[in-house]
N, C-alpha and C positions, 0 to 999 in steps of 0.2 A: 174459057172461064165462065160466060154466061150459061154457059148448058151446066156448067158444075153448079151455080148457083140455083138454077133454076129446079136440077133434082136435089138437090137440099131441101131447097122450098118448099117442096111436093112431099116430102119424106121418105125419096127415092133410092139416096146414095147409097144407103146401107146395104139395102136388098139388092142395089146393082153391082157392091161391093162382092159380095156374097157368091152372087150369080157366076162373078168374072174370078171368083177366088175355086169354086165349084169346076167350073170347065179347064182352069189348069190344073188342076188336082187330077180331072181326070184323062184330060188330053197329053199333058207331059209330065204329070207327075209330082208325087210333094216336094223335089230339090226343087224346080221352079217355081212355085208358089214360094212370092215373097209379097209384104206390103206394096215397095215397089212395079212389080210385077204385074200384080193385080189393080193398082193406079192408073198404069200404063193401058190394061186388056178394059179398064169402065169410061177409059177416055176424059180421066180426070186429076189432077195436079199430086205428086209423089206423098204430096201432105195431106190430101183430103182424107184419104180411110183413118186417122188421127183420130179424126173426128168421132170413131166411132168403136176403134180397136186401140188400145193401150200400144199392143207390140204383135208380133206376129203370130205369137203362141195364141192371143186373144180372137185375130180372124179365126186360126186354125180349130179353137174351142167349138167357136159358133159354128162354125162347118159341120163341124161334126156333132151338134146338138141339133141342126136339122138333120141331119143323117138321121139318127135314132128317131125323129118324130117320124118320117118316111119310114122307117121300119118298123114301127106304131101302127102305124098308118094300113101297110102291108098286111100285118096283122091280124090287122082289125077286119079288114076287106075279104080275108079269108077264111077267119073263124065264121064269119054273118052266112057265108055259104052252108052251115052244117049247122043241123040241129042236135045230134049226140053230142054231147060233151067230150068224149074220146077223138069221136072225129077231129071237134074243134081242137083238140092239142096236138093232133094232128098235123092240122091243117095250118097252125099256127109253126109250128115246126118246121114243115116246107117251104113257108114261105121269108121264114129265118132264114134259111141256105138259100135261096135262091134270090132273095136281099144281096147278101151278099158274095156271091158269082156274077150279082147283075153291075154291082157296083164294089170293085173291088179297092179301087185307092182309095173311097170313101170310106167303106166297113175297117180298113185298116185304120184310117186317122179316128175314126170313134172310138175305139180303144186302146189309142196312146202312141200311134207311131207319127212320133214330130212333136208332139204335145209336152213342154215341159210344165210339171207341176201341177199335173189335171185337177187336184182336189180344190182349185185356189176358183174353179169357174163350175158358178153355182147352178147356170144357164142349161150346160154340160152335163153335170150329177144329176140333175130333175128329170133334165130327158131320157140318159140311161135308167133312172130309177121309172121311171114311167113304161120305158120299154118291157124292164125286166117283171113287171107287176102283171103282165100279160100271160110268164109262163105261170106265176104263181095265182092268178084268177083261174087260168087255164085247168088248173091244177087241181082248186080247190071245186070246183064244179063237176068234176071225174069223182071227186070223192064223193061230194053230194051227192050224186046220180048212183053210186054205190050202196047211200043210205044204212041203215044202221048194221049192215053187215060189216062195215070198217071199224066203228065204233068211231070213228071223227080221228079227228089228228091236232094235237095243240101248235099253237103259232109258229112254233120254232121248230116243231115236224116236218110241216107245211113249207116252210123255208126252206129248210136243206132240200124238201123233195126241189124245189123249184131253182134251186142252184143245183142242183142234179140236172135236170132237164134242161136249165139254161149252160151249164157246161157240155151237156151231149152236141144241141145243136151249134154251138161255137166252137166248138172242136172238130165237127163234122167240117162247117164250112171252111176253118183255117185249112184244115189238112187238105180239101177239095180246092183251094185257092194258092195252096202251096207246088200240087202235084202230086200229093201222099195218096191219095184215095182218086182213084180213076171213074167219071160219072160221065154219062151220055148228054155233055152239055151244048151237042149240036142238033138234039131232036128232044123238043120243048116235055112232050107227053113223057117218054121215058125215062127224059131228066127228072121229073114231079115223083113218076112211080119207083124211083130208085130211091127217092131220098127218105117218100113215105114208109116204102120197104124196111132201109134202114131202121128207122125211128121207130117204128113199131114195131120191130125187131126187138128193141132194147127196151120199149117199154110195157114187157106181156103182164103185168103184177102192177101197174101205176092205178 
């Protein structure tokens, strides 16, 4: 009980909560992740994550709102490689699929498996809406770099292209995570060139 109180103290529990809710999510799975479960793996009292989660669906929120900043993250680390703007949508794409192949029980609970009621955690919308702002920057900078031969695109042009693009690579990686679509995801290099293949396949006109 002194180590429970002592990461409280420090403002420890939550992030240990997390951590310990993270590695059963990906070690056995989201039946196993329960409040309980995850009390047990931080080495602290069945009541302590209370403190910090309403109910279960509310760990499982949070979970999956650092997921999408990781996948932000990914992103971000990939578009900064490339200086065309085409590239970077590219680049940004691959590293969508390969987010999640790399982390597959996570990319599931970020959009909605086990999650009831997703609209209610606010934590959760911002990070996916934050994620998703990446295909649509990604997007709108392709066009720029087009210049007045597009003639520009108004806001809600812009959008659909970007839930175009944000449905290509989420479809891409479900059906790659499901077994739908066969990828070379035991040799790193030609996993990356399959997928950029794909993608720039589909988007010869973006």
């Amino acid at each position: 009980m002194n180590g429970e109180v002592q990461t409280e103290a420090t403002g420890g529990l939550k992030e240990r909560l997390l951590a310990a809710g993270r590695e059963i999510l990906e070690k056995r799975g989201l039946e196993a992740l329960s409040l309980r479960a995850v009390a047990r793996a931080a080495g602290v009292s069945h009541m302590a994550p209370y403190r910090h989660f309403a109910d279960k669906d509310a760990l499982l929120a949070a979970i999956a709102a650092r997921g999408f900043s990781e996948l932000t993250e990914a992103m971000d680390r990939a578009a900064a490689g490339e200086s065309d703007a085409m590239r970077r949508l590219e680049a940004i794409g691959v590293a969508y699929v390969l987010f999640a192949l790399d982390n597959p029980a996570l990319y599931r609970l970020m959009f909605g498996a086990g999650i009831g009621n997703m609209a209610r955690f606010e934590e959760l919308a911002q990070a996916g809406a934050a994620a998703f702002s990446h295909c649509r920057e990604a997007l709108a900078a392709v066009q720029a770099e087009k210049g007045a031969s597009t003639g520009g695109q108004s806001d809600a042009a812009l959008r659909t292209g970007a839930i175009t693009l944000w449905s290509l690579v989420h479809g891409l990686a479900s059906l790659a995570l499901d077994g739908r679509v066969s990828l070379p995801t035991d040799d790193p290099t030609a996993l990356r060139a399959a997928i950029e293949s794909i993608l720039t396949s589909c988007l010869p006109n973006t």
